[in-house]
TORLO-569002 format. One line per 8 residues: number of its first residue (from 1); for each residue y, z negated, x of C-alpha. Coordinates in pm, whole numbers, always signed. Layout:
N
NUM	Y:Z:X  ... .
END
This chain:
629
1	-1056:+9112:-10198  -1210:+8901:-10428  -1085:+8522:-10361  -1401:+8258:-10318  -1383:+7999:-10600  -1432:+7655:-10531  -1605:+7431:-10784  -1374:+7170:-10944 .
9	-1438:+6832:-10813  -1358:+6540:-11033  -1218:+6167:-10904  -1558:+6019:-10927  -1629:+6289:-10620  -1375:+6196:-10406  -1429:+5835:-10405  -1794:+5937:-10346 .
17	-1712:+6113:-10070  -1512:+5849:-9902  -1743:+5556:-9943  -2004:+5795:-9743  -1740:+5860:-9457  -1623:+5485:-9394  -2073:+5368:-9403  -2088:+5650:-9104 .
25	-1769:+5508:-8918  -1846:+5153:-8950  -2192:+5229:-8864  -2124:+5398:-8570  -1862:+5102:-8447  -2146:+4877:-8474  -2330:+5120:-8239  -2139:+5105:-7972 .
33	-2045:+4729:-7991  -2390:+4685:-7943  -2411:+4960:-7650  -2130:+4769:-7513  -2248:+4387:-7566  -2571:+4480:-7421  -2409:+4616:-7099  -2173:+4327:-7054 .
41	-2489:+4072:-7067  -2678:+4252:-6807  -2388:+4218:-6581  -2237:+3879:-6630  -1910:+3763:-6411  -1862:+3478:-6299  -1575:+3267:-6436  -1286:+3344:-6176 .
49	-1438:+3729:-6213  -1390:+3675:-6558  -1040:+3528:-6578  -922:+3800:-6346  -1072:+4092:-6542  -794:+4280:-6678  -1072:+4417:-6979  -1196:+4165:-7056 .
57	-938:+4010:-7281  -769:+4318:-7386  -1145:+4413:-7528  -1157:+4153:-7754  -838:+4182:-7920  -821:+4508:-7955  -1186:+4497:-8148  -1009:+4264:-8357 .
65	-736:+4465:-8460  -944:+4759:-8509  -1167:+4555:-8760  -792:+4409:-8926  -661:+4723:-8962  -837:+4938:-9244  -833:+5360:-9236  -577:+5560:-9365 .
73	-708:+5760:-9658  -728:+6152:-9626  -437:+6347:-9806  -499:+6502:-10159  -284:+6734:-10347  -196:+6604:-10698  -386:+6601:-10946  -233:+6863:-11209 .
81	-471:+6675:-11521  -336:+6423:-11710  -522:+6088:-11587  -839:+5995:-11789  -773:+5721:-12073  -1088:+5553:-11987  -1084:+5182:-11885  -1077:+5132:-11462 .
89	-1355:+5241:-11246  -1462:+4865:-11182  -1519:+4971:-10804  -1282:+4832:-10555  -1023:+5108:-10483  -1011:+5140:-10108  -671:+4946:-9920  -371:+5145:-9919 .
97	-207:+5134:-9579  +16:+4909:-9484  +324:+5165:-9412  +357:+5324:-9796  +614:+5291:-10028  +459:+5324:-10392  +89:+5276:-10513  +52:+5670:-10601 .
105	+309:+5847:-10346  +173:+6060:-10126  +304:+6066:-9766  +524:+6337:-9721  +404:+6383:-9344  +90:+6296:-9284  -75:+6127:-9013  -372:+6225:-8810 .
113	-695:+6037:-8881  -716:+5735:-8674  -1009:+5565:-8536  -1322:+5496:-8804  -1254:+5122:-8827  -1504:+4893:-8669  -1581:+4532:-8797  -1446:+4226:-8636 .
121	-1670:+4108:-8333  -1650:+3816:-8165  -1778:+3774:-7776  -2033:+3572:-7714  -1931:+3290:-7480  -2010:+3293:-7066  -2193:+3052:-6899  -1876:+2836:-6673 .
129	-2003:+2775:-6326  -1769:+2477:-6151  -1678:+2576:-5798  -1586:+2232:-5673  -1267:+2182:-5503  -1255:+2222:-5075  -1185:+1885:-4916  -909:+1727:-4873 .
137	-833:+1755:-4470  -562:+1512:-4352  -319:+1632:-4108  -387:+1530:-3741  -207:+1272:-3550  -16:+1373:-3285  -182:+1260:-2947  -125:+927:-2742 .
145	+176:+900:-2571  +114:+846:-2198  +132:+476:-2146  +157:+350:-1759  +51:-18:-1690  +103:-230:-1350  -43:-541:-1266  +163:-745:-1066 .
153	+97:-1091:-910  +364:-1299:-804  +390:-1554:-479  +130:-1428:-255  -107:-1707:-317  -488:-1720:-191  -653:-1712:-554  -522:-1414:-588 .
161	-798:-1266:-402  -1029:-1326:-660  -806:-1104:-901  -786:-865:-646  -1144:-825:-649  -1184:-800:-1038  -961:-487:-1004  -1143:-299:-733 .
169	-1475:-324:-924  -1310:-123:-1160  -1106:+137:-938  -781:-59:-1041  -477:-92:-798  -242:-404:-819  +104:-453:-711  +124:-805:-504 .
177	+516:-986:-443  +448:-1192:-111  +723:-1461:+2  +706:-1405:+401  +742:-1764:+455  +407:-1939:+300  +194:-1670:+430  -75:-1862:+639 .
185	+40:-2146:+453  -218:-2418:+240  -237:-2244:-108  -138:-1911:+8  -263:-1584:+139  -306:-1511:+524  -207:-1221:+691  -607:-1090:+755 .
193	-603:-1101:+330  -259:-887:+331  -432:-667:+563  -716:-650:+320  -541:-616:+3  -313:-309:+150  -655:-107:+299  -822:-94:-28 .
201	-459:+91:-182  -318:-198:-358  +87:-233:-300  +230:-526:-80  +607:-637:-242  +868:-852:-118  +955:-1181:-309  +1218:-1341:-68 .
209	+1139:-1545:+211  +1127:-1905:+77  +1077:-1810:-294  +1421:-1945:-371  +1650:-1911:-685  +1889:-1614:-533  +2156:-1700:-831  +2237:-2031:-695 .
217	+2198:-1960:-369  +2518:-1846:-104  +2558:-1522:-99  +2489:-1490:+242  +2179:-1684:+260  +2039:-1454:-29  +2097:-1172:+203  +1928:-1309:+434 .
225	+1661:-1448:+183  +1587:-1078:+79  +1654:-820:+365  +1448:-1067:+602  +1140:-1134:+391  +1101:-711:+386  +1170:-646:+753  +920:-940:+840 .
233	+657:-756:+612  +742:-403:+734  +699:-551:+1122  +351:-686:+952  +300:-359:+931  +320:-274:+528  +510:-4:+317  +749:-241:+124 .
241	+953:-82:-152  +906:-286:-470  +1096:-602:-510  +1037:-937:-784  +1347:-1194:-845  +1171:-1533:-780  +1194:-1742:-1144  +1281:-1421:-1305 .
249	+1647:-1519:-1215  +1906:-1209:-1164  +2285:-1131:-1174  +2466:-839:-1102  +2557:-978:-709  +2164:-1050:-658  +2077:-711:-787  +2293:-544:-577 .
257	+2196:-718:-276  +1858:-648:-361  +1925:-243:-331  +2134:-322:+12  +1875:-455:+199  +1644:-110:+59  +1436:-168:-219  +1345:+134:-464 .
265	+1251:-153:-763  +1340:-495:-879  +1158:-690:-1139  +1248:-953:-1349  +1061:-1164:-1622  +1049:-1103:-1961  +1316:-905:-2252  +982:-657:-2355 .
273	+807:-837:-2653  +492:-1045:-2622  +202:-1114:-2838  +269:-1248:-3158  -31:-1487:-3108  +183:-1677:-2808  +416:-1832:-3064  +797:-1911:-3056 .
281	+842:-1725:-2716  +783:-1364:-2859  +1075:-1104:-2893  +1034:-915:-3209  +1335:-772:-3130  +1279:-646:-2768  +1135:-341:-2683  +760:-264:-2675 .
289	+755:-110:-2317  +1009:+54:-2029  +1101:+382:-2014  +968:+609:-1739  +1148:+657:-1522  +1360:+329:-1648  +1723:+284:-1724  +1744:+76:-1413 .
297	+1500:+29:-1140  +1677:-283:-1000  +1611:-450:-1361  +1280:-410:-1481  +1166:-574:-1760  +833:-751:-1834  +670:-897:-2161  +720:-1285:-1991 .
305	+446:-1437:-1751  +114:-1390:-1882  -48:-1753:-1928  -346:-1941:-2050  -328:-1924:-2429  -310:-1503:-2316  -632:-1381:-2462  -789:-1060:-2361 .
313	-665:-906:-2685  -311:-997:-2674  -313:-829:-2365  -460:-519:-2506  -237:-541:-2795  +53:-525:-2573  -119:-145:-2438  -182:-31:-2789 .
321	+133:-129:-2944  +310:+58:-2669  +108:+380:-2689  +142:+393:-3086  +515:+383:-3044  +624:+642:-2789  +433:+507:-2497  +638:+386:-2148 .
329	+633:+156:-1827  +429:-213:-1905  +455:-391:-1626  +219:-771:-1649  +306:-1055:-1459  -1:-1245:-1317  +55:-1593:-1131  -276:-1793:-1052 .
337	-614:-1648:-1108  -797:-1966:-1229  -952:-2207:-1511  -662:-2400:-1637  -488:-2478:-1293  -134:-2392:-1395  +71:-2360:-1709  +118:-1982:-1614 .
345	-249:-1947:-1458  -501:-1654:-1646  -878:-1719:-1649  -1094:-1439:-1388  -1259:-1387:-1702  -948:-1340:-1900  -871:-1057:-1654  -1202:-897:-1636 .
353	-1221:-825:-1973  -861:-683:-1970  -914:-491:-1644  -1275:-398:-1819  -1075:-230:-2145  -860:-90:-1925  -1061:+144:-1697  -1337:+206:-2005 .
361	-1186:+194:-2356  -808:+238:-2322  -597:+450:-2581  -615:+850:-2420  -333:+871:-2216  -373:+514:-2031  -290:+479:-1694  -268:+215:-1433 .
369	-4:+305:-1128  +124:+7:-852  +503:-19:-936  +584:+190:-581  +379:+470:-753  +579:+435:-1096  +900:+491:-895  +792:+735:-613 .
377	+983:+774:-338  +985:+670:+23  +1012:+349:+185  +1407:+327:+291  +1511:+189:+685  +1452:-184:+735  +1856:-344:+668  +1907:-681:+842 .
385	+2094:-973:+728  +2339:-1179:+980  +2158:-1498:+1132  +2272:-1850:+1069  +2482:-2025:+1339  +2405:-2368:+1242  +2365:-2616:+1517  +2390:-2981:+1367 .
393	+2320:-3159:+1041  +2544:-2978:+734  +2709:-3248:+508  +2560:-3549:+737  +2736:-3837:+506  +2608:-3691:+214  +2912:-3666:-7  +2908:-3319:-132 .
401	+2614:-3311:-416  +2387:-3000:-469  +2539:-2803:-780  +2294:-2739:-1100  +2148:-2368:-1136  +2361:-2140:-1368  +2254:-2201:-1744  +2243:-1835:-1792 .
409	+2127:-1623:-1523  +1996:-1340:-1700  +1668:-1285:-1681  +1392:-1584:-1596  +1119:-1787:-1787  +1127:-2085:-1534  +1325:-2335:-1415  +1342:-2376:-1006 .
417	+1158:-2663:-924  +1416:-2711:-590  +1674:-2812:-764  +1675:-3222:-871  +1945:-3404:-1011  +2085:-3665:-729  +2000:-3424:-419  +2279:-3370:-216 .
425	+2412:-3027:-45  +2209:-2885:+203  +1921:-3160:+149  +1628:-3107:-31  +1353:-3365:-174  +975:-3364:+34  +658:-3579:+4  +326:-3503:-118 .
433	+68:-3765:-271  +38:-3933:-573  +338:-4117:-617  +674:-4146:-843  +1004:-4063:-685  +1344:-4147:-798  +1638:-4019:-591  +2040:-4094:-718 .
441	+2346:-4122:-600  +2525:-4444:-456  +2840:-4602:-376  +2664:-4868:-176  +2770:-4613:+144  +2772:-4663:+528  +3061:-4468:+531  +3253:-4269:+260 .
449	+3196:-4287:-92  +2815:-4187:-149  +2513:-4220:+40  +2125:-4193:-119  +1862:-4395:-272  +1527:-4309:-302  +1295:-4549:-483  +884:-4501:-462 .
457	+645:-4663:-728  +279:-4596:-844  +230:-4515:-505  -161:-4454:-431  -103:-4242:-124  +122:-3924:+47  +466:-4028:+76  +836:-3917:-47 .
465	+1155:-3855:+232  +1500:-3665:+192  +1524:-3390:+433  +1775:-3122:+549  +1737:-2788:+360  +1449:-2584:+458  +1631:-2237:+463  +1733:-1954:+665 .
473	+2061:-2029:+816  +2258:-2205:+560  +2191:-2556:+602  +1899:-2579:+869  +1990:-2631:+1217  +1863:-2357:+1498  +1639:-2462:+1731  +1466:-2328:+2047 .
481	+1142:-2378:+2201  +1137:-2647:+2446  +1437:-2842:+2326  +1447:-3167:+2236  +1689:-3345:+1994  +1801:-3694:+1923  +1791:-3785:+1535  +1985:-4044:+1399 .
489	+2061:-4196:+1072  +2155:-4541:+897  +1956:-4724:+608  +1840:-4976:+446  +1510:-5017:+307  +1217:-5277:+174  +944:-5084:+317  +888:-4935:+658 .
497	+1090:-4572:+738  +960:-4294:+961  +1114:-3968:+1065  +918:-3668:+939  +1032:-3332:+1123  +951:-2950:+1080  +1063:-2650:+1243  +1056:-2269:+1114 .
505	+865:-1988:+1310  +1022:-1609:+1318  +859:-1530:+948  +1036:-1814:+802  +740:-2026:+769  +794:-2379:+763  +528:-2626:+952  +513:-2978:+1017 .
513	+610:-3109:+1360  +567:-3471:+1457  +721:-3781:+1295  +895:-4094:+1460  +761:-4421:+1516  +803:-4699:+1172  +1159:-4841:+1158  +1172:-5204:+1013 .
521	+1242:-5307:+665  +1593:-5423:+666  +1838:-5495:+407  +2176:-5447:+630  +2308:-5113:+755  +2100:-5004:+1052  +2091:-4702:+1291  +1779:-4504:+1350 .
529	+1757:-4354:+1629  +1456:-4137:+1780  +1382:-3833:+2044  +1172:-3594:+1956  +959:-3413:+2228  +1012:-3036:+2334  +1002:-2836:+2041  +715:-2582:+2006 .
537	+690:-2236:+2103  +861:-2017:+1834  +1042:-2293:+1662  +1403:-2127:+1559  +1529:-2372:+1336  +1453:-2745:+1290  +1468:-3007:+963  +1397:-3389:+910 .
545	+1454:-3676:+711  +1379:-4030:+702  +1135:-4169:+440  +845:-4386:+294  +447:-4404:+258  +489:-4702:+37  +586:-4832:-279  +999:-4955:-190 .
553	+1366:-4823:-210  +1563:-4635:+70  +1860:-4581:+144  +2014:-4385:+418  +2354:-4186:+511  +2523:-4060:+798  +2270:-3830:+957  +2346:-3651:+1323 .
561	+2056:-3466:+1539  +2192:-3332:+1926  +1998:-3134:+2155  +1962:-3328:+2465  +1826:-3030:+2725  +1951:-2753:+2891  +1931:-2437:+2654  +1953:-2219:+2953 .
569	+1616:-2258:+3083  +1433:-2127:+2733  +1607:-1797:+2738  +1415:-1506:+2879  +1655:-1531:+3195  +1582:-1862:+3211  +1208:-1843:+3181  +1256:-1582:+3435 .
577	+1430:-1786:+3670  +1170:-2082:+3659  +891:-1860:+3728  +1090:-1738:+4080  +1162:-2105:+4150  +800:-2196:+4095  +684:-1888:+4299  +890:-2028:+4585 .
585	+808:-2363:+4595  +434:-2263:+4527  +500:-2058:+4888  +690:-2313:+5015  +425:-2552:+4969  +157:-2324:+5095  +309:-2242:+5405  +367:-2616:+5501 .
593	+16:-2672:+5455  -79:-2429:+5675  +111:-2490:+5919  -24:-2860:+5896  -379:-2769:+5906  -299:-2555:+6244  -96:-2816:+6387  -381:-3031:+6381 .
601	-622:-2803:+6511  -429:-2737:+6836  -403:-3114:+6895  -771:-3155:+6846  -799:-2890:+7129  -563:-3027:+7365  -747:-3410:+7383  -923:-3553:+7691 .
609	-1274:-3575:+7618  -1414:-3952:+7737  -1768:-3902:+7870  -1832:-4281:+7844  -1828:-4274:+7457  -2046:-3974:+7431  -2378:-4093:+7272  -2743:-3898:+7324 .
617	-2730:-3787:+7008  -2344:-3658:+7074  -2440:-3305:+7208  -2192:-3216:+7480  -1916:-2974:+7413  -1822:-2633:+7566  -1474:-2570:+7558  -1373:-2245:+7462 .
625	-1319:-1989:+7721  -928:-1954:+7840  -957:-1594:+7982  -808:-1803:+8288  -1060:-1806:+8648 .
END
C-alpha cells in the first residue's frame, strides 16, 4: 500500500495556524460572556440574594483566572532542519506555560488541551436596595404588684361622717377605731351614726374606752381599758376585730393584752416611710408598705398620721411607690375631716381627690380592703376584764405625784395630752373656756408634805378644777344610782370654789352631774363640805373636784367623799322589795278609805230625820225598804 504523503509545512504555517485557533477561542468566550451577562441582567437579585449566591462570586473569579491563564500550545515533533539563519519573526511568539523547564523542551507527557482562554471580564455592579433595620422592641415590664390600701380614722369623732361619705360616692369602705366612752359625746359620733357607718359595709374598731395611753397605764386598768371598750361595742351590736393603740403608743405587755381580750389586728402609728414633701419626719429608711399577710398582726405599721401639709399627691405617691417596689399592706391614718381644725386634720377635698385616684386611676392591681378584710378571720368570744372595787377617794392628801409617760414606748407620733407635770396620782386636770391654768406642787399642805395649787389668769370665761381620775376602776370611785355622797376637802383660795361632779354610765361615758354651791374666798385652811343629791340612773362610778370660774389661785388637799344611804335599796332585790312595800301600803291605804267612805254612809242612814227643819223646797225622803213588815 502506497503511504499518503503529506505536504511539508514550514514554521511560518504553524504559527499561522495557531493565531487562527486562539481568534476562534477567544471569540467564542466573548460569546458566551455575553449569553451569560445578558441572562444575569434580566434576572437581577436582590442584595441579600446576591450575597448568599454561592455563583455568584465563584463566577467572577474564575473568569478571571481563565483570562490570566494563557493556553498551552499543541505538541510538535522536532524539527529535524537546522533552524533558519534569518533575523526573528518580529511577531510576538505566543506565552510558554507557566509549568516548563527550558524555552525549546518539549513536554515529555503531554497535557490535554484545556479550555480556549477567555478575556478578563469584569461584572457590572447591582443596584443595593437598603432593607432598614426592624425596631427596636423593649422588653415588657413585669405587671403591678397587688397593692392593698385601708383607710382608717381614728377616735370616733362626728366629722368623720363627712369622710365617710366621700368614700361611699366612690364604692370605698373605711375602717373606723371608736373609743366606747365619747360616743354620744360633744365632738363625737352617736350610736344612730355607728349604726349608719356599719350598714353601708364600712368596719367599726375598738380604740379603748377612754382613749388613754395603755403604756403608762396599770396593767389592770389597760385590761379593762381594752377588753371593755370591745364587749361594749359587740353588745352595740358590731363585728369588732381590728384594734388601734391610742397615741400610737405600744409595748410588748399592751400588745399582748390587746390579743387577750380577742382582737385579730393592732395598729400603731408610723415606721413605713412618708412623703418626702412632709419634711424632717420621713423615714427613708423604713419600709414602703406591710407585707400581706404581715409579720405581726398585733403591730401594724403605718406611714405616720396623715396631716394638713398631706397633699393629694403625696398620698398617691405613697400607692405608687409601694406598687413599683413589690407591692403590700398601706394602711392611712385619718384623724379630723376638716379645713385646718387640727394639726393632724386632712381637708374633704384633700380626701376626695385621693379617694377619686383611688377608685378611677390607680396603678393595676390597686385595691382598697377594711383592715378586718386584710386579716380575714372571724370575730373571737367577747373576754372581760375584772371590775374596779374602788369605793373612796385614791391618794386623798395628794402626796403620791402622777409619773411621766415612758420616753420610749415604741411606736407613737403624739404625746398624751392627760398627762401634765404637777398632777398628782389618780387626779387629773378639767375646765373648759378660755383661760390659762397653772397647776404645781406645794409644801404649803393641810396635812403631809404636798398639797396643790392651781392658779387661773387671762380668764374670759369656762373655768379650771382638779378632779379624781376619770377611769375605769383604778382611781374612780363606784357609784350606784340613787346614792348620795358627802364630798369634802380643805383649801384656800382668792376667788370663789365650787364642787364640779360627774359620774360614768355602763359604756364608760363620762357626763356632768351637778356642782356645789360657791365656797368663800379664804386665805386659812378651810373644810368644804357638800351633799350631793341621789345619783342618776346608771351612774357606776363617780368623780369631782373643787375649782374656779375666775381669774385666782387654789389650793386644796385632803379630799374624802362617803355614801350616806342605804345601798341595799338600789339593788334589784331592793328595788324589788320597795315595789311590794309600796303595793301594800297603796292597799293598805285603799282599803281604809273604803272602809271610811262606808262607815259614813251607814251613819247617814241610821239619823233621825227632824220634820221641823224640812223646807218646801226639801222634798221629803223615802227610806229604803227593810224587807221587815
Amino acid at each position: 500500500m502506497t503511504p499518503t504523503t503529506t505536504p511539508d509545512r514550514g514554521p511560518g504555517d504553524d504559527h499561522t495556524t495557531g493565531r487562527r485557533r486562539r481568534s476562534w477561542r477567544i471569540l467564542l468566550a466573548a460569546l458566551t460572556v455575553a449569553v451569560l451577562s445578558s441572562a444575569a441582567l434580566l434576572v437581577t437579585p436582590g442584595p441579600a440574594a446576591l450575597a448568599l449566591s454561592p455563583s455568584a462570586r465563584p463566577m467572577s473569579a474564575d473568569l478571571g483566572r481563565t483570562a490570566a491563564s494563557p493556553a498551552k500550545p499543541d505538541p510538535k515533533p522536532k524539527d529535524p532542519k537546522p533552524k533558519d539563519p534569518k533575523p526573528k519573526d518580529p511577531k510576538p511568539k505566543d506565552p510558554k506555560p507557566k509549568n516548563s523547564k527550558s524555552k525549546d523542551s518539549k513536554p515529555k507527557n503531554p497535557e490535554p488541551p484545556t479550555t480556549s482562554p477567555t478575556p478578563t471580564y469584569e461584572p457590572r455592579p447591582m443596584p443595593v436596595r437598603v432593607v432598614p433595620a426592624p425596631p427596636v422592641i423593649p422588653p415588657v415590664p413585669p405587671p403591678p404588684a397587688p397593692t392593698v390600701v385601708s383607710l382608717t380614722f381614728d377616735d370616733g369623732l362626728d366629722n368623720q361622717m363627712a369622710g365617710a361619705a366621700v368614700l361611699e360616692k366612690y364604692g370605698l369602705k373605711g375602717t373606723f377605731y371608736v373609743n366606747s366612752g365619747t360616743v354620744d359625746s360633744a365632738g363625737h359620733m352617736t350610736q344612730s351614726d355607728l349604726n349608719d357607718l356599719a350598714a353601708e359595709g364600712h368596719e367599726i374598731g375598738g380604740h379603748t374606752v377612754n382613749h388613754v395611753p395603755l403604756t403608762s397605764t396599770p396593767q389592770v386598768e389597760a385590761a379593762r381599758q381594752i377588753c371593755t371598750d370591745r364587749a361594749t361595742l359587740t353588745d352595740w351590736g358590731f363585728r369588732v376585730r381590728s384594734f388601734a393603740y391610742p397615741f400610737g403608743l405600744l409595748d410588748p405587755a399592751t400588745v399582748k393584752r390587746v390579743e387577750q381580750c380577742g382582737y385579730s389586728s393592732a395598729r400603731g402609728t408610723g415606721d413605713l416611710r412618708e412623703p418626702f414633701s412632709v419634711g424632717d419626719t420621713a423615714c427613708a429608711e423604713c419600709d414602703l408598705a406591710e407585707p400581706i399577710p404581715p409579720a405581726n398582726p398585733f403591730v401594724l405599721r403605718t406611714p405616720g398620721e396623715v396631716q394638713p401639709n398631706w397633699r393629694t399627691a403625696d398620698l398617691e405617691s405613697l400607692v405608687i411607690q409601694a406598687s413599683r417596689n413589690g407591692g403590700g399592706w398601706l394602711p392611712l391614718v385619718f384623724h379630723q375631716i376638716c379645713d385646718d381644725c387640727s394639726d393632724i386634720a386632712v381637708q374633704e377635698q384633700t380626701l376626695d381627690s385621693f379617694a377619686y385616684w383611688l377608685a378611677h386611676s390607680a396603678p393595676p392591681g390597686t385595691s382598697v380592703k377594711t383592715v378586718g378584710d386584710v386579716i380575714g378571720g372571724p370575730a373571737d368570744a367577747v373576754r372581760s376584764a375584772p371590775p374596779g372595787t374602788v369605793t373612796t377617794v385614791s391618794n386623798p392628801s395628794l402626796e403620791a405625784e402622777n409619773p411621766p409617760p415612758p420616753v420610749d414606748a415604741g411606736q407613737g407620733s403624739e404625746d398624751p395630752p392627760d398627762w401634765r407635770p404637777g398632777i398628782p396620782l389618780c387626779w387629773q386636770a378639767g375646765g373648759y373656756g378660755r383661760n390659762t391654768t397653772k397647776f404645781s406642787r406645794t409644801q404649803d399642805a393641810h396635812s403631809g408634805s404636798s398639797a396643790e395649787r392651781m392658779d387661773v389668769s387671762d380668764y374670759v370665761d369656762g373655768d379650771a378644777k382638779l378632779l379624781t381620775k376619770m377611769d375605769l376602776g383604778e382611781c374612780a370611785p363606784n357609784a350606784r344610782p340613787g346614792e348620795s355622797y358627802i364630798l369634802s376637802s380643805w383649801y384656800k383660795s382668792t376667788s370663789p370654789a365650787q364642787y364640779s361632779v360627774y359620774y360614768r354610765t355602763a359604756s364608760g361615758l363620762w357626763k356632768y352631774w351637778t356642782s356645789s354651791p360657791w365656797f368663800d374666798p379664804t386665805d386659812r385652811w378651810t373644810q368644804a363640805t357638800w351633799a350631793t343629791p341621789p345619783a342618776p340612773l346608771g351612774a357606776t362610778a363617780v368623780s369631782f373636784g373643787l375649782g374656779l370660774a375666775s381669774a385666782g389661785s387654789l389650793v386644796t388637799d385632803d379630799y374624802g367623799l362617803v355614801a350616806v344611804s342605804s345601798p341595799g335599796l338600789v339593788t334589784p332585790g331592793g328595788k324589788l322589795l320597795l315595789l311590794i312595800t309600796a303595793g301594800i301600803l297603796l292597799a293598805i291605804l285603799v282599803i281604809s278609805l273604803v272602809q271610811h267612805i262606808r262607815g259614813r254612809l251607814r251613819r247617814r242612814r241610821a239619823e233621825p230625820v227632824d220634820e221641823t227643819t224640812r223646807t218646801e223646797e226639801e222634798p221629803t225622803r223615802i227610806p229604803a225598804p227593810t224587807g221587815r213588815e
